[in-house]
C-alpha positions in Angstrom: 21.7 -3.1 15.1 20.2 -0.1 13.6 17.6 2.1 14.9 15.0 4.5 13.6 13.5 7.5 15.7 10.7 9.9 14.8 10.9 12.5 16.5 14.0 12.4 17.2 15.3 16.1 17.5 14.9 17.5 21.2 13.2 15.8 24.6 12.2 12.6 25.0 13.5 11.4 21.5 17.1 13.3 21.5 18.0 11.3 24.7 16.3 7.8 23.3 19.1 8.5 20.3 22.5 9.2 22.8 21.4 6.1 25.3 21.2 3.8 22.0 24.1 5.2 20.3 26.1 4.5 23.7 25.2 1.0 23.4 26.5 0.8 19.7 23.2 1.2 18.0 23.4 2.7 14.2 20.5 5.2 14.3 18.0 6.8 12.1 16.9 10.5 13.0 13.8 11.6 12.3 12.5 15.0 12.6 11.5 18.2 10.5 14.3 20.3 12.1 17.2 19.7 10.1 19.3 22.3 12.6 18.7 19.7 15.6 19.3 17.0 14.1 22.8 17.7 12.7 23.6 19.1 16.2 22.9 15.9 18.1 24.8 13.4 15.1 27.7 15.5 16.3 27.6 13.7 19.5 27.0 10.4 19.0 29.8 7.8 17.9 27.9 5.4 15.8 26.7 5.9 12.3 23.9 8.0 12.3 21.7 8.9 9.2 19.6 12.2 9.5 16.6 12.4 7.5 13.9 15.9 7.6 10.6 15.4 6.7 7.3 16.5 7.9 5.4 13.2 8.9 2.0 14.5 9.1 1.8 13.8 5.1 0.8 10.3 4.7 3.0 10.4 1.5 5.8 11.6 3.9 5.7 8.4 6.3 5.8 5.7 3.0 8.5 8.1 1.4 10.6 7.4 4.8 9.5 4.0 5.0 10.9 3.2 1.3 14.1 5.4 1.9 15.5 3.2 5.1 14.9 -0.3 5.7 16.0 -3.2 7.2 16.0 -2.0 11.0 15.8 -3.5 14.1 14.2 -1.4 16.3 11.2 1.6 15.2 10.5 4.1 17.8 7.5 6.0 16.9 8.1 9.3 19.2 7.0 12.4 17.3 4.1 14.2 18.3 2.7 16.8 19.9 -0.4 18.5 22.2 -2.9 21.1 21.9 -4.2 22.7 24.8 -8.1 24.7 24.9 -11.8 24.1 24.7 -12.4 21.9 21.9 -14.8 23.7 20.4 -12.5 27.1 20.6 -9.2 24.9 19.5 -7.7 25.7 15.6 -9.2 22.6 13.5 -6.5 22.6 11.3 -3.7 22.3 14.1 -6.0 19.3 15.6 -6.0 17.6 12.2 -2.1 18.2 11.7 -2.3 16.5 15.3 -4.1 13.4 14.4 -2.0 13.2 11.9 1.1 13.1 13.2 0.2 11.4 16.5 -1.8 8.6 15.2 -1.6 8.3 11.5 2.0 8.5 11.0 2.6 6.4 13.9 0.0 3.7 12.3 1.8 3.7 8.9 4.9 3.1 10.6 4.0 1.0 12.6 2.3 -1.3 10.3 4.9 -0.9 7.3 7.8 -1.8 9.4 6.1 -4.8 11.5 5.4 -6.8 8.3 9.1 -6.5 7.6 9.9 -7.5 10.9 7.7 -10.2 11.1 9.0 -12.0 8.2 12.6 -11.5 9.8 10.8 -13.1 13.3 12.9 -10.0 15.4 12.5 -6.3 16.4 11.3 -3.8 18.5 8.6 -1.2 18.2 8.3 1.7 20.8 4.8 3.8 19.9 5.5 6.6 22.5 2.1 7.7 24.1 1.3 9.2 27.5 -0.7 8.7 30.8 -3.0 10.6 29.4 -4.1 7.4 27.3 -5.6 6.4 30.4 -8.1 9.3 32.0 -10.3 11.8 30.1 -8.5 15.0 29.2 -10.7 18.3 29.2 -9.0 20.9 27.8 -7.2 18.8 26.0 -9.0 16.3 24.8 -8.1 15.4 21.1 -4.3 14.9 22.5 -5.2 12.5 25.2 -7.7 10.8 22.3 -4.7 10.4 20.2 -2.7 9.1 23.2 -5.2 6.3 24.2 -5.7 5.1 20.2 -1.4 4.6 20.7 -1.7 2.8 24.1 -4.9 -0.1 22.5 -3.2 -0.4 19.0 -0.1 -1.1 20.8 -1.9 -3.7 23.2 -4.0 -5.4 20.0 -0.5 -5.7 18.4 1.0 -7.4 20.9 -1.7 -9.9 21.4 -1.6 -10.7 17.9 2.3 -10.8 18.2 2.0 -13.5 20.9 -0.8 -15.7 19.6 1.4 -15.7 16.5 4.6 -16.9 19.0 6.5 -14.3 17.1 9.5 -12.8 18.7 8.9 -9.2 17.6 8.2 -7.0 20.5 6.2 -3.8 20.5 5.8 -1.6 23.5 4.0 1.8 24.8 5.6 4.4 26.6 3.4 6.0 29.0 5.2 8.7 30.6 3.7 11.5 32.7 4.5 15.3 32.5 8.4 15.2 31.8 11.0 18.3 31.2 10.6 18.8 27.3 9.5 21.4 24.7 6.1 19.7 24.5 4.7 21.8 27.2 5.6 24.7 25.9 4.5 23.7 22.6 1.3 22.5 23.7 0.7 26.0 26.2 0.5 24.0 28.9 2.5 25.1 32.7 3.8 22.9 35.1 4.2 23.7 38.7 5.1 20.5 39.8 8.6 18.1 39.7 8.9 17.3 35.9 10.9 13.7 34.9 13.5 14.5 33.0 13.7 13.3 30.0 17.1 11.4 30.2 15.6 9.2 32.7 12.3 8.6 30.8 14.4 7.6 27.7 17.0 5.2 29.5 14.4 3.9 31.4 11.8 3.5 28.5 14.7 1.5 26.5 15.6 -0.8 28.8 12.1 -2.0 29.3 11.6 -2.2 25.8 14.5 -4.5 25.7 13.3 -6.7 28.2 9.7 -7.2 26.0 7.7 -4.7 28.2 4.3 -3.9 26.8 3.4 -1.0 28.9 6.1 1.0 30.1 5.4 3.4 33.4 8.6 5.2 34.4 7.9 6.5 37.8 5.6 5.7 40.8 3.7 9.0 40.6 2.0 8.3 37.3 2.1 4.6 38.1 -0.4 5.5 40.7 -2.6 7.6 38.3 -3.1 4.6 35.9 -4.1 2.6 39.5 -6.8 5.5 40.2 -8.0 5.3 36.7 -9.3 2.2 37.0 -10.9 1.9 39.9 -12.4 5.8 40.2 -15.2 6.7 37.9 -14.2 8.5 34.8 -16.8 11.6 35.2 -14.8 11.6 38.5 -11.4 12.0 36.6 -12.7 14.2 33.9 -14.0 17.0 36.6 -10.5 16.6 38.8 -8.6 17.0 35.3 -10.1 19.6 34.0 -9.4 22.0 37.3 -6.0 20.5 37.2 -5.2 21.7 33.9 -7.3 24.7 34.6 -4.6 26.1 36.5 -2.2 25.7 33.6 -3.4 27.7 31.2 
């Protein structure tokens, strides 16, 4: 089997790599730093093919899609957050956002299920977050992005099973977990973080077993309870104070 993983060069995406290498999975790494992503083929054991390219170029995501085919399982995991007032945010960082979140992740997506579906097997992982399921002030276009992951994912699948196909797609929908997004993003944590060994292992083995909507712990499993049955100007005021205290 042979894997391909966006986003593939630290956190979430790093650990996805070693857990499926340890299981004898070929791998694809995907990621613009090419530093990283040397250092982690040093220590996995199965053939592993690094490839550096910046996917927030449409152009980009059908080059990569052209250069590696034939896999069994696409895990769409690079992304990233911006944290701020929307209307005091940088535009063009929220564009190179959309773009990497969603669109890449839609190109992908769609490029590699056709294949996938002609060969009736594979896995897709779209990684999103909890915040696909609450309001996010302060962050708003990233939790936007996140819930556009979570219902593609979900139409997908319905189409999937009405087709009785045996490709499986799934959405990660971890909470705050021990990676460099935060940082990226400008966003503290004063709380217990997942880590993101357990997130990955956890995330794969659901995804094997034809989860749609994965939920790693009880915390976050709890949130995504709340956000259904609380009203969402509710959430959006109790966000926003929570990640008022962040910044």
């Amino acid at each position: 089997m042979k894997a391909l993983i966006t986003g593939a060069s630290s956190g979430i995406g790093r650990e996805m790599a070693k857990y499926l290498s340890s299981k004898g999975i070929d791998l694809v790494l995907v990621a613009r730093d090419e530093f990283k992503l040397e250092e982690i083929k040093k220590e996995l054991k199965t053939n592993v093919e690094i490839i550096s390219i910046d996917l927030s170029s449409n152009e980009n995501c059908i080059k990569l899609y052209n250069q590696v085919k034939d896999i069994d399982i696409l895990i769409n995991n690079a992304g990233f957050g911006v944290f701020g007032e929307f209307t005091e945010t940088d535009l063009e960082k929220e564009i190179n956002m959309i773009n990497t979140n969603i669109t890449a992740l839609h190109i992908l997506t769609k490029l590699y299920l056709q294949d996938m579906k002609r060969k009736n097997s594979g896995h897709i992982l779209n990684v999103g977050s909890i915040a696909a399921f609450i309001p996010g002030p302060l962050m708003a276009t990233y939790y936007s992005t996140k819930s556009y992951v979570l219902n593609l994912t979900k139409g997908i699948y319905e189409e999937l099973r009405h087709d009785k196909s045996k490709v499986k797609v799934s959405c990660l929908c971890p909470g705050p977990t021990k990676t460099n997004f935060l940082p990226t993003a400008g966003v503290k944590f004063n709380t217990k973080l997942a880590t993101a060994e357990y997130v990955a292992k956890y995330a794969i083995n659901k995804m094997f077993k034809g989860k749609l909507v994965i939920i790693p712990t009880l915390k976050i499993k709890s949130v995504m309870f709340l956000s259904k049955i609380v009203p969402h100007k509710i959430i959006a005021r109790f966000t926003y104070k929570i990640q008022e205290g962040r910044r």
